[in-house]
C-alpha positions as CSV (number, residue, x, y, z in Angstrom):
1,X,56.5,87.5,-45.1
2,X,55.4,91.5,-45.3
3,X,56.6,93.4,-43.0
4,X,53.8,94.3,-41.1
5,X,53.1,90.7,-40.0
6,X,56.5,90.7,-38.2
7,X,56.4,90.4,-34.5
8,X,57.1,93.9,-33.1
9,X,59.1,94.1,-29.7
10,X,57.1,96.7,-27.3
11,X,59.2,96.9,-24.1
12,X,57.1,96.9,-20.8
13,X,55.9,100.2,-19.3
14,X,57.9,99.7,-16.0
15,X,60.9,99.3,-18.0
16,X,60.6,102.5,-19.9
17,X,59.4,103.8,-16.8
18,X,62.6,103.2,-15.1
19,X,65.2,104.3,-17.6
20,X,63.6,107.5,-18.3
21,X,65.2,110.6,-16.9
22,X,62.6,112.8,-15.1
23,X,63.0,116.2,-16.5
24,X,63.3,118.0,-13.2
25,X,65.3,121.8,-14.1
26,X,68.7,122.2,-13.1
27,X,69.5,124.4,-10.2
28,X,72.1,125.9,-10.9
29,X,73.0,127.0,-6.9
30,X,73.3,123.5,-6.5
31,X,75.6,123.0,-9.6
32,X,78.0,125.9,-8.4
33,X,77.7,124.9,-4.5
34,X,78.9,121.2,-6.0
35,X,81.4,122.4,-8.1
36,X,83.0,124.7,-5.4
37,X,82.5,122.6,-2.5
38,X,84.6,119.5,-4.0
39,X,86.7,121.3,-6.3
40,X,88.5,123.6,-3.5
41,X,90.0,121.6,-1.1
42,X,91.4,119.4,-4.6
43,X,92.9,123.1,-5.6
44,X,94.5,123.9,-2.1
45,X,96.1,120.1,-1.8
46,X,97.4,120.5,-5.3
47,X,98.7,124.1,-4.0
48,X,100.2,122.4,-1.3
49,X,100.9,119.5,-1.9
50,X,98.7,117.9,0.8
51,X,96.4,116.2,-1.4
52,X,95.0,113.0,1.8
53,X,93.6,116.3,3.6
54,X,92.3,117.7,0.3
55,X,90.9,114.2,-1.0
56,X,89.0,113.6,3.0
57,X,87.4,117.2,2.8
58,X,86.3,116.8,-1.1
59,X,85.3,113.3,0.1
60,X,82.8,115.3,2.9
61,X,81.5,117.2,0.4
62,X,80.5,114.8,-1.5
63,X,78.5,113.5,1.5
64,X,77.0,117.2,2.0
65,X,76.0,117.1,-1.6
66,X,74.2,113.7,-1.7
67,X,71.2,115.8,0.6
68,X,71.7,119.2,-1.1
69,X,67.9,118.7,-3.1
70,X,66.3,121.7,-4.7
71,X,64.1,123.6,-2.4
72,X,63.5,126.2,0.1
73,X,66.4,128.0,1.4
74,X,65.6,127.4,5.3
75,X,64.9,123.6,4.2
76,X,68.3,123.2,2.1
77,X,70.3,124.4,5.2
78,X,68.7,121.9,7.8
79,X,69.2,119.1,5.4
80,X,72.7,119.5,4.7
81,X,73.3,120.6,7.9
82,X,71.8,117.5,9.8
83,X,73.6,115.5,6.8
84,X,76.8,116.5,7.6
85,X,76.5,116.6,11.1
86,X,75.0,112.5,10.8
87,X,77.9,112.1,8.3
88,X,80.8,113.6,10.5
89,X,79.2,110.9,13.4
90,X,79.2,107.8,10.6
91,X,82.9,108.7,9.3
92,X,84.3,108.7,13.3
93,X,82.9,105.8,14.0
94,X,84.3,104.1,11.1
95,X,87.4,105.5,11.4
96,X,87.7,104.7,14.7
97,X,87.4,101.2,14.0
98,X,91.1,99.3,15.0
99,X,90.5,96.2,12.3
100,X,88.3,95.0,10.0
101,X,86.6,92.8,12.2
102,X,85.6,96.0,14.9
103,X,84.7,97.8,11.9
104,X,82.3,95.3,10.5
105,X,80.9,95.2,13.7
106,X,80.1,98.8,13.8
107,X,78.8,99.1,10.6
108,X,76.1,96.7,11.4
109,X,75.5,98.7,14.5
110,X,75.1,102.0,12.9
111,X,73.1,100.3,10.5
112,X,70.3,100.2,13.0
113,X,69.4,103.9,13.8
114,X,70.3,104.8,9.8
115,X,67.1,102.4,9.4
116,X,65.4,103.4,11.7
117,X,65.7,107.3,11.3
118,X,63.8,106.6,7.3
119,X,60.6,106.8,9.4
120,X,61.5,109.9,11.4
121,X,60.3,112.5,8.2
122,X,62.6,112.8,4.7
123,X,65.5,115.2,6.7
124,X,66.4,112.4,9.1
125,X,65.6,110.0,6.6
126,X,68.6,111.8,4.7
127,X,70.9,112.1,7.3
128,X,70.7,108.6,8.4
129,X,71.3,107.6,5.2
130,X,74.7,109.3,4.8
131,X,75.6,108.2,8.3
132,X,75.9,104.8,7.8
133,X,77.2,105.4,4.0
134,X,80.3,107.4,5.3
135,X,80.9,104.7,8.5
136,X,81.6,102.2,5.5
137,X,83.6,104.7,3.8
138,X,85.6,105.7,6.7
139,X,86.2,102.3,7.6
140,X,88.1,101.7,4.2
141,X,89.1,105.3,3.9
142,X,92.0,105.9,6.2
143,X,94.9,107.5,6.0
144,X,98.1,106.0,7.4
145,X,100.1,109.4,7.8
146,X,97.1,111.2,9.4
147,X,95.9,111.1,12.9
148,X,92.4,110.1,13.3
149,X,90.8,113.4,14.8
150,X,92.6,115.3,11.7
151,X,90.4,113.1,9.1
152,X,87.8,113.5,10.9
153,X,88.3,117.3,11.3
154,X,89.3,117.5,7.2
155,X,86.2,115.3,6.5
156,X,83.8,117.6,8.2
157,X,85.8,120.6,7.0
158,X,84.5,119.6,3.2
159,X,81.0,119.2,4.3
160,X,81.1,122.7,6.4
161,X,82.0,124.1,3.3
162,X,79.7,122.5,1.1
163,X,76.9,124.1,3.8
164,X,78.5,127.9,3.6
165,X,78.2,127.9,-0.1
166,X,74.3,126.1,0.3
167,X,74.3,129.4,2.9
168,X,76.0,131.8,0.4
169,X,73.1,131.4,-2.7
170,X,70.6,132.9,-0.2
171,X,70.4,135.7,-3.1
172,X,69.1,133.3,-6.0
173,X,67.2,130.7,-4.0
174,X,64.1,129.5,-6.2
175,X,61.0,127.4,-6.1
176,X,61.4,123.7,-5.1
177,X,60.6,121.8,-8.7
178,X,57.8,120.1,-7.3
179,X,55.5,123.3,-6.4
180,X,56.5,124.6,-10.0
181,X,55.6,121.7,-11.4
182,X,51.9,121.5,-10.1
183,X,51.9,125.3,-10.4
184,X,52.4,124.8,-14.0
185,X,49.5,122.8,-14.6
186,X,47.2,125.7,-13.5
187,X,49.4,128.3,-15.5
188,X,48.9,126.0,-18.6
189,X,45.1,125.5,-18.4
190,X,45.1,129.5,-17.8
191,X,47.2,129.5,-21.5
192,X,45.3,127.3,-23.2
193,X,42.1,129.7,-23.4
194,X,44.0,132.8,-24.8
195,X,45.9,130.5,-27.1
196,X,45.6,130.8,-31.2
197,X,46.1,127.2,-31.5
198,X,44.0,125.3,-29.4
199,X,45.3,121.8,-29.7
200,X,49.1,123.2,-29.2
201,X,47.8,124.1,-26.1
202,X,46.0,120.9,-25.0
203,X,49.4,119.6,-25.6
204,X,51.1,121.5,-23.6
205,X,48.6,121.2,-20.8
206,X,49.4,117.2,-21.1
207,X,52.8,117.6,-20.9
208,X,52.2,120.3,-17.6
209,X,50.3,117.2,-15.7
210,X,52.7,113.9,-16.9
211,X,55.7,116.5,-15.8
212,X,53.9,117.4,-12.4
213,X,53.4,113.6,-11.6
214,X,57.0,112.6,-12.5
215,X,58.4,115.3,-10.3
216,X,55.7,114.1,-7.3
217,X,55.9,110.3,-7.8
218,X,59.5,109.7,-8.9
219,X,61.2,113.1,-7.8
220,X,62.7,112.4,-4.1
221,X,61.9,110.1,-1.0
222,X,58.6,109.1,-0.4
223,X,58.8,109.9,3.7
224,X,56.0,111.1,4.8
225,X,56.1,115.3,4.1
226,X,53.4,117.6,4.6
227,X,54.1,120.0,1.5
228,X,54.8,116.7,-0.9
229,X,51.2,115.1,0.8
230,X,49.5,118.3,0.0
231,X,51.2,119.3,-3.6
232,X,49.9,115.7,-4.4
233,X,46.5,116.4,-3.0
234,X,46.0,119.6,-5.3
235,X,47.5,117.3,-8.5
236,X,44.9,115.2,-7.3
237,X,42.1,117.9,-7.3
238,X,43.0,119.4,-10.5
239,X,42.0,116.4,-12.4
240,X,38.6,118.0,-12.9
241,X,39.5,121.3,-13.2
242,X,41.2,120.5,-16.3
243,X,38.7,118.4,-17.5
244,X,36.4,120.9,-17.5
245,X,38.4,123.6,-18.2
246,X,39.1,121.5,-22.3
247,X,35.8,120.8,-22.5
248,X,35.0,124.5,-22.4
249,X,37.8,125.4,-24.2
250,X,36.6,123.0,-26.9
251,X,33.3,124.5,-27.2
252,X,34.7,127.5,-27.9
253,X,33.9,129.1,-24.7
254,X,36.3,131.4,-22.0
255,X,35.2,130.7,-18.2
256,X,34.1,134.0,-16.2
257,X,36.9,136.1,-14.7
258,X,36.3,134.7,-11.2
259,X,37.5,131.6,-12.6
260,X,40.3,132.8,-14.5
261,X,41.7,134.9,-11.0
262,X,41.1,131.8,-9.2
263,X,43.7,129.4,-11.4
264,X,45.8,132.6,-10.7
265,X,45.9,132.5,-7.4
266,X,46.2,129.0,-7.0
267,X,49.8,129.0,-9.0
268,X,50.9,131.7,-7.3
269,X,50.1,129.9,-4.0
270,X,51.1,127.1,-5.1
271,X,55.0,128.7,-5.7
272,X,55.4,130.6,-3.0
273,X,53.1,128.3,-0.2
274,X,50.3,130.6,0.8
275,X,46.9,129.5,1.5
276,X,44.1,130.4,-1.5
277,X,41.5,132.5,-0.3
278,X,37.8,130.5,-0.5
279,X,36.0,130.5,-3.9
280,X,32.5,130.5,-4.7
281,X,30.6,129.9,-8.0
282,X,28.4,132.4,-9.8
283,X,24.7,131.3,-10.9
284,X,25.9,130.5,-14.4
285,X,23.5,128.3,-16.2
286,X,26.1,126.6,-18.4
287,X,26.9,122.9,-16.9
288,X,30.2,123.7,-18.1
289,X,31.0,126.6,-16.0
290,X,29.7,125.0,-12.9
291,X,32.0,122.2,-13.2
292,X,34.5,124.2,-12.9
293,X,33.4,126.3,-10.1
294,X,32.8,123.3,-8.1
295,X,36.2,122.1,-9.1
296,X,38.0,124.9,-8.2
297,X,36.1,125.2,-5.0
298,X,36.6,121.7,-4.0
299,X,40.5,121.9,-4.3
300,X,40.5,125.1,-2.6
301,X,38.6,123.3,0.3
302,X,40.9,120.4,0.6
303,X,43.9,122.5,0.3
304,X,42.9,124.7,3.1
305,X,42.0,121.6,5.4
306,X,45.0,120.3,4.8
307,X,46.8,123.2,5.6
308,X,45.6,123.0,9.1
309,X,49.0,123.4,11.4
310,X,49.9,120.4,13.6
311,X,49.3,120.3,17.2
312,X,52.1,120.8,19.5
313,X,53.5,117.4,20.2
314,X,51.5,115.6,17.8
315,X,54.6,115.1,15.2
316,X,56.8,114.3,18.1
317,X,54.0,112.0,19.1
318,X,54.0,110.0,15.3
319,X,57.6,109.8,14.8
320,X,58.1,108.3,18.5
321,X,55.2,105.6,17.6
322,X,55.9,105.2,13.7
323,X,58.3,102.2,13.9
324,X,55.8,99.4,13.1
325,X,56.7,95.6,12.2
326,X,57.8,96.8,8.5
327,X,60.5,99.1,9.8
328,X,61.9,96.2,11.8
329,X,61.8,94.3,8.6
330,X,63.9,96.3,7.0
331,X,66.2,96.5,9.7
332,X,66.9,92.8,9.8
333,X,67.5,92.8,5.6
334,X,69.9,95.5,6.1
335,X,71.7,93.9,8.9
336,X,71.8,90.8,7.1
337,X,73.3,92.2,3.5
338,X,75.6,93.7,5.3
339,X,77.1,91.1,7.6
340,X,77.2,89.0,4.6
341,X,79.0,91.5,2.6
342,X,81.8,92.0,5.6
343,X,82.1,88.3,5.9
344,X,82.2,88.1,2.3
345,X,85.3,90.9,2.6
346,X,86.8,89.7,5.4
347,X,87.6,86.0,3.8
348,X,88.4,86.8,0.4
349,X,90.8,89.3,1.2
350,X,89.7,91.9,-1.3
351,X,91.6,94.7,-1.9
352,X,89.0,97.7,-0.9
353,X,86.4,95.3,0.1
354,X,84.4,98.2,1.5
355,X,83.0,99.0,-1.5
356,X,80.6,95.8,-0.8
357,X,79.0,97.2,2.0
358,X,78.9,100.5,0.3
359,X,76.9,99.2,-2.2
360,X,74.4,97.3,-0.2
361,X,73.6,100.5,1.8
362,X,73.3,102.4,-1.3
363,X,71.0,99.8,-2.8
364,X,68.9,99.1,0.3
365,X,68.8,102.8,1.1
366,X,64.9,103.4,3.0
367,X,62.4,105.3,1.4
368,X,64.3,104.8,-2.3
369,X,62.2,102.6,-4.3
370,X,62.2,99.4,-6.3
371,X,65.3,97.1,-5.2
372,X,66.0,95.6,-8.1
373,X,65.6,98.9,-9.9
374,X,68.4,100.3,-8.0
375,X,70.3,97.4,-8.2
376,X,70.1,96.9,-11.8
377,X,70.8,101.2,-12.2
378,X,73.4,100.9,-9.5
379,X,75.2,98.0,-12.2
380,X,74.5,99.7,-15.2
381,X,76.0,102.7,-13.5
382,X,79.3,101.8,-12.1
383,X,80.4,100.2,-15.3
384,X,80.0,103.0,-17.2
385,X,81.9,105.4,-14.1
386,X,84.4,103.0,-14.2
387,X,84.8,103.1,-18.3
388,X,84.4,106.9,-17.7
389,X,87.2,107.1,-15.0
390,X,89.2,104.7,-16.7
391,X,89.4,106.5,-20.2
392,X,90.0,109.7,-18.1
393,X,93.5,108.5,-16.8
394,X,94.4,107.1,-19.7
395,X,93.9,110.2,-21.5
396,X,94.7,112.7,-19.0
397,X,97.9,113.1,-16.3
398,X,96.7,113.4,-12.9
399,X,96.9,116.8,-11.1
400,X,95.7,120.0,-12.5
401,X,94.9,118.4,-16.2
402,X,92.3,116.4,-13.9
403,X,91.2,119.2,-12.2
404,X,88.8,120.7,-14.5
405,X,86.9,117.1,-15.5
406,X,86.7,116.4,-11.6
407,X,85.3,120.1,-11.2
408,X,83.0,118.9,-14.2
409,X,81.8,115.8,-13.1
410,X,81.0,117.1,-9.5
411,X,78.8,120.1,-11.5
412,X,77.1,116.9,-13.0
413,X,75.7,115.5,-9.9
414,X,73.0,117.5,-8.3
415,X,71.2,117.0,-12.0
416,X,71.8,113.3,-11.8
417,X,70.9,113.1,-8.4
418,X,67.6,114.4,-8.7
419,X,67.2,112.8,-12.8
420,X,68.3,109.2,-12.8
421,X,69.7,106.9,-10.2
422,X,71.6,104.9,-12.4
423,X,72.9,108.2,-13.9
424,X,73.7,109.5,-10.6
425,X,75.8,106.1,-10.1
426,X,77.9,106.5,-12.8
427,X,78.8,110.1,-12.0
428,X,79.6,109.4,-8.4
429,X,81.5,106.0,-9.8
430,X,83.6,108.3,-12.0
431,X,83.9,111.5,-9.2
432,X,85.1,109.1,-6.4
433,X,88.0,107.4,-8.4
434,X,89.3,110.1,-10.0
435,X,89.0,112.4,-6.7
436,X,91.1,108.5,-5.4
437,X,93.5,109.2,-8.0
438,X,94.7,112.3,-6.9
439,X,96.2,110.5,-3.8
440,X,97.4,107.6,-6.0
441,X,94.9,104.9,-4.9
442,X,93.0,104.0,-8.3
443,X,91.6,100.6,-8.0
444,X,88.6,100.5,-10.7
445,X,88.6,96.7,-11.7
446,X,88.1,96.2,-7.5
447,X,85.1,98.6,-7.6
448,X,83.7,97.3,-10.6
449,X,83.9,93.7,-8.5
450,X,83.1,94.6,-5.4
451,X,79.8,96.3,-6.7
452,X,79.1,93.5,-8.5
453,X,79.3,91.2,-5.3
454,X,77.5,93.9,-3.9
455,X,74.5,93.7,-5.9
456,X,74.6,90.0,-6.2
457,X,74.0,90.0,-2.0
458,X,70.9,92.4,-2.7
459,X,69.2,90.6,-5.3
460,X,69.8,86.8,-3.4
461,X,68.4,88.2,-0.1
462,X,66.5,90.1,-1.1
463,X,64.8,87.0,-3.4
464,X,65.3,84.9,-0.2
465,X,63.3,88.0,2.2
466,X,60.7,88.1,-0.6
467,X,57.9,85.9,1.3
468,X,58.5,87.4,4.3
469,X,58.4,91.1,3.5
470,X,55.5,90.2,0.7
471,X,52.4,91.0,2.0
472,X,48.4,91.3,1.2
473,X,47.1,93.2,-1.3
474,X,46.6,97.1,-0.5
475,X,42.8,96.9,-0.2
476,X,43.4,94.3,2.5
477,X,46.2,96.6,4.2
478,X,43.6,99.4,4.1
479,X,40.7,97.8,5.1
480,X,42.9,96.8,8.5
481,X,44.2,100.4,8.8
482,X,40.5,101.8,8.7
483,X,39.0,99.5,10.7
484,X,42.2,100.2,13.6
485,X,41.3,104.0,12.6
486,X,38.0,103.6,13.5
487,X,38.6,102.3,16.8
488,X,40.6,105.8,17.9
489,X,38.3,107.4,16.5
490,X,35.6,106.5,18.5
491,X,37.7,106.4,21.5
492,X,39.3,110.2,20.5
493,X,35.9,111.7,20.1
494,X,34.4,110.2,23.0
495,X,36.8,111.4,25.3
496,X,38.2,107.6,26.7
497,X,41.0,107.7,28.2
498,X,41.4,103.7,29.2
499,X,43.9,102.0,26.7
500,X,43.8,105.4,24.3
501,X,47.3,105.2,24.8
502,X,48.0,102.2,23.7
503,X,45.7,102.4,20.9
504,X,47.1,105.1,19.3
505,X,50.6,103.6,19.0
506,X,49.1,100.3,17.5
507,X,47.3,103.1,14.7
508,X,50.4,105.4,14.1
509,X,52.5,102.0,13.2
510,X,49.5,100.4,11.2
511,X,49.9,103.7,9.3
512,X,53.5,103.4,9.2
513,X,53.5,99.9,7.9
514,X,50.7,100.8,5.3
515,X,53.0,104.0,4.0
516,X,56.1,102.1,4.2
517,X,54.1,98.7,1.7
518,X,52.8,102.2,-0.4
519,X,56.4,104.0,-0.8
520,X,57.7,100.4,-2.2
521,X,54.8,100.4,-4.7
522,X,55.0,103.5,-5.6
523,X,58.5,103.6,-6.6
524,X,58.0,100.0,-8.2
525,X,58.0,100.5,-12.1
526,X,55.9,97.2,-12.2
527,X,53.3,98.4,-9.4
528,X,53.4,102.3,-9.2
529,X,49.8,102.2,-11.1
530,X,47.9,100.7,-8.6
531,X,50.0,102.4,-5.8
532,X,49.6,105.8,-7.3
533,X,45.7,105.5,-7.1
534,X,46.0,104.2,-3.4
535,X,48.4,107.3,-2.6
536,X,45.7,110.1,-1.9
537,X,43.9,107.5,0.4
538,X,46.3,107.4,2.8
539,X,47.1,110.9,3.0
540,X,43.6,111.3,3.7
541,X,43.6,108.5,6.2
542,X,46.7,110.1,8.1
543,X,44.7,113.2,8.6
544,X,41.6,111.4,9.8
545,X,43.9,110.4,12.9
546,X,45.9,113.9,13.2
547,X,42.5,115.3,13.4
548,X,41.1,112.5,16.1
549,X,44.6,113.3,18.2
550,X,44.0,116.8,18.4
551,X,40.8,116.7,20.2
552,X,42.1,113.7,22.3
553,X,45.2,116.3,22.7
554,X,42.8,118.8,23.8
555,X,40.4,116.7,26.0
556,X,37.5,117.9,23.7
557,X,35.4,115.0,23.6
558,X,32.3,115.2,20.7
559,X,28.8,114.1,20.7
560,X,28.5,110.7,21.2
561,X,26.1,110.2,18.5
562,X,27.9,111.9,15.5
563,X,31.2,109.9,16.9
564,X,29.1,106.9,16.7
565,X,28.0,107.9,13.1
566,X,31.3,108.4,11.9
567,X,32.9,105.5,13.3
568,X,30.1,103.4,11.9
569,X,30.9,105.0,7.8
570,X,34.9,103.9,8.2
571,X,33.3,100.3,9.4
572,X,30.7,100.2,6.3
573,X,33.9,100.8,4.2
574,X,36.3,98.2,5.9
575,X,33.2,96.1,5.0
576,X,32.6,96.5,1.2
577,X,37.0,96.8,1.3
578,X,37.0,93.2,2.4
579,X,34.0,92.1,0.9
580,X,34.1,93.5,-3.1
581,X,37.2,95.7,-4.7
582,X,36.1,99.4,-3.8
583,X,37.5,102.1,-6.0
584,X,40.7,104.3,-4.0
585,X,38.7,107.5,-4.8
586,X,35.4,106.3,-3.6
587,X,37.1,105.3,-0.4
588,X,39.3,108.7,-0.4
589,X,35.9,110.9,-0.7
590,X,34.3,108.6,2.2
591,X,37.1,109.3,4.3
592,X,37.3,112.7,3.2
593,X,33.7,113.7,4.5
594,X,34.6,111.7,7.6
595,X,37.6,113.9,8.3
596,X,36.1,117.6,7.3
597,X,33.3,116.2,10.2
598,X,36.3,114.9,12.4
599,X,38.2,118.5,12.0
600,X,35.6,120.9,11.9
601,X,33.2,118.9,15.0
């Protein structure tokens, strides 16, 4: 038998999908801030000798780090901020815990609002996150010749300092890699008609769009954010600039200078967040060109619509109305993980039988993807941390020979936080044992099982959840949400005030629902395709009703007729939704026309 008639093995997509790092750039603020903020207090306690204060405040910088992501400066400091002050709240209330059957009981209960917050934008999403992570810490983590206020004190210490270094770097803040990312995409079609080797270029300009949608799709939460909504939006928009933009440079042809000043502006907007100034074609006669202008002008339209700044109250209003029959779902598969993993704890008598629940809330974190991904990542990770950890103290004596590959490893993790979750699992694996070792409580075989167990609770209930949480396709779920759209709509434009109210809560949590089915597609390696074509619809759709609540905010009730007219084009496309599969972008310009009417009426 030749070899070419040999079976070839050609892993799946999602599987390739999900091992590949995405090649965000290190930020290196965040690598110093790291570095310092959990390498410090393990200094001063080796200085000291008072290494269970310097292990709790390394351990709350840790926490602080977790929600230190690349980005503005203003936006770095509220998130670690409202992290640490969410994680100081978790850690008392674990640590206030008398036994282990009070502090199972209050990690269920924190569990709630942790849930809950994941719809209340990606900042609160965060710090609910690392609230209920450092209550199960905390309720594991105690030290026996330490008061209780002074961990507490010492824990938030570490995450006060992680925030005065995220303060200190307010000389070398940067661009978030997202808006670099889409700005690159311009800079690159801009590069590819002055270069000398055209098909270098093209390649390039492929590489500038597959890194742009890594960095959007895979990069960070999915919670609803108006700069990731509209960086997506202009991705989405510069499909056809770039089409035309090789076909022209294929022919041989450079576009007008009008053109060429336009991709300008738009990465320099792009980068720093400014608004492009409109753009309008010349009266060139090649078809070519006036692809291009109408590309360019299109984008520069949607961008500046979506731009528009939210009415006062109207956030306030979503969050307060956004927790919709999904959210509660995920509340219960929470709950229930982790009372099975404290139960689990509780009558085998493991020795740090925390680490189950940690993992569970790690795992089942909102707003974080594919379950079994993590899972399977979250495995794959912790037994290489352990190896990592393991080899390290049999190598190295603890103390200040451990210093510098703790100081390492904690420069490690803002790039594997924001690259690879099962990368990011073994560097926090191997961080948290070794920073355990310094106070002489090394237990890596009992991490290794307890995540094990941990991830064995995720994948049976979550297999035993499946039918419930499983629901229709995303055509159906839209084709409700438009037609529940509709109705405010009409009732928003025609100024009725009877059961408005109610109405709008039923449409914000049909929305939330329909984001919340989208984010777990989306970060699905087996179903991000189809959920990555549905994505622009939605942001679209969420507009459509931001718009409708202004004017019902303002009492400025429209023309009967054109709200009739508009309510009956989101009913025609509920219709052909149900009736025949309608393409996402032929819905998305429907509801596109239906919002520049809604908005500018």
């Amino acid at each position: 038998m030749t070899s070419e008639a040999l079976p070839r093995f050609a892993p799946p997509i999602w599987l390739l999908r999900m091992l590949r790092p995405i090649p965000i750039p290190t930020d290196w603020t965040r690598v110093c801030a790291a570095s310092v903020g959990m390498g410090a207090p393990q200094v001063v306690g080796l200085l000291t000798g008072r290494m269970d204060e310097a292990v709790l405040a390394s351990v709350g910088a840790l926490c602080a780090s977790f929600s230190d992501l690349t980005g503005s400066y203003r936006y770095r400091l509220r998130r670690v901020g409202l992290a640490a002050v969410l994680g100081a709240l978790g850690f008392a209330a674990g640590a206030v815990a008398p036994g282990p059957w009070w502090a199972a009981a209050i990690v269920l209960a924190v569990s709630v609002p942790s849930v809950l917050s994941s719809r209340m934008g990606e900042l609160w999403s965060s710090g609910g996150a690392h609230m209920l992570t450092f209550c199960v810490v905390a309720t594991g983590h105690k030290s026996a010749a330490l008061p209780l206020g002074v961990q507490v004190w010492w824990f938030f210490a570490g995450e006060l300092l992680l925030l005065a270094m995220v303060a200190a770097t307010w000389p070398f803040r940067g661009t978030a890699p997202a808006r670099g990312a889409v700005a690159a995409v311009f800079e690159a079609t801009l590069r590819m008609f002055d270069a000398e080797s055209p098909i270098t270029a093209r390649q390039n300009l492929t590489k500038a769009l597959d890194n742009a949608h890594d960095v959007l799709v895979a990069g960070g939460s999915m919670s609803r954010s108006r700069v990731r909504d509209r960086l997506y939006l202009v991705y989405t928009y510069a499909t056809p600039i770039v089409e035309a933009s090789v076909s022209l440079a294929h022919a041989g042809k450079r576009p007008p200078e009008r053109a060429r000043d336009a991709l300008r502006a738009l990465a320099r907007c792009m980068r720093t967040g400014e608004l492009p100034a409109p753009y309008r074609g010349g009266a060139d006669e090649s078809r070519l060109v006036r692809a291009l202008d109408q590309g360019i002008a299109d984008l520069i339209i949607a961008l500046r619509r979506a731009k528009r700044p939210p009415v006062r109250g109207e956030q306030r209003e979503r969050l307060r109305l956004s927790f919709g029959r999904s959210t509660w779902t995920q509340v219960c598969r929470m709950v229930l993980c982790l009372a099975l993993a404290e139960g689990i704890a509780l009558a085998a008598g493991l020795d740090e039988p925390y680490w189950i629940a940690l993992t569970v809330a790690l795992v089942l974190k909102p707003n974080s993807g594919s379950v079994f991904a993590r899972t399977l990542m979250r495995v794959v990770g912790t037994v290489a941390g352990v190896l990592i950890a393991s080899a390290l103290l049999m190598l190295v004596p603890t103390g200040w020979w451990m210093l510098p590959f703790i100081v390492a490893l904690a420069a490690k993790l803002p790039v594997a936080l924001n690259r690879h979750y099962g990368l990011f699992s073994a560097v926090v694996t191997a961080l948290v044992l070794l920073q355990m070792s310094q106070a002489e409580r090394f237990l890596p075989v009992a991490r290794l099982v307890d995540t094990l167990i941990g991830c064995a609770i995720v994948l049976v209930m979550g297999f035993l959840l499946r039918p419930v949480s499983r629901g229709p396709a995303l055509s159906e779920r839209f084709a409700d949400a438009v037609e529940v759209v509709s109705e405010y709509v009409s009732q928003s434009l025609a100024g009725a005030r009877h059961g408005r109210s109610a109405l709008r809560r039923r449409t914000y949590r049909q929305l939330a629902d329909l984001r919340a089915a989208l984010q777990q597609q989306l970060m699905d390696p087996t179903a991000v395709a189809e959920a990555e074509r549905w994505w622009p619809t939605i942001i679209v759709l969420e507009r459509v009703v931001d718009a409708a609540t202004e004017k019902a905010v303002l009492d400025n009730p429209q023309d009967l007729q054109r709200a009739q007219r508009l309510v009956s084009t989101m009913r025609t496309a509920t219709r052909q939704l149900r009736a025949t599969p309608v393409p996402p972008s032929e819905l998305r310009g429907e509801l596109e026309r239906v919002y520049a009417d809604v908005a500018g009426s």
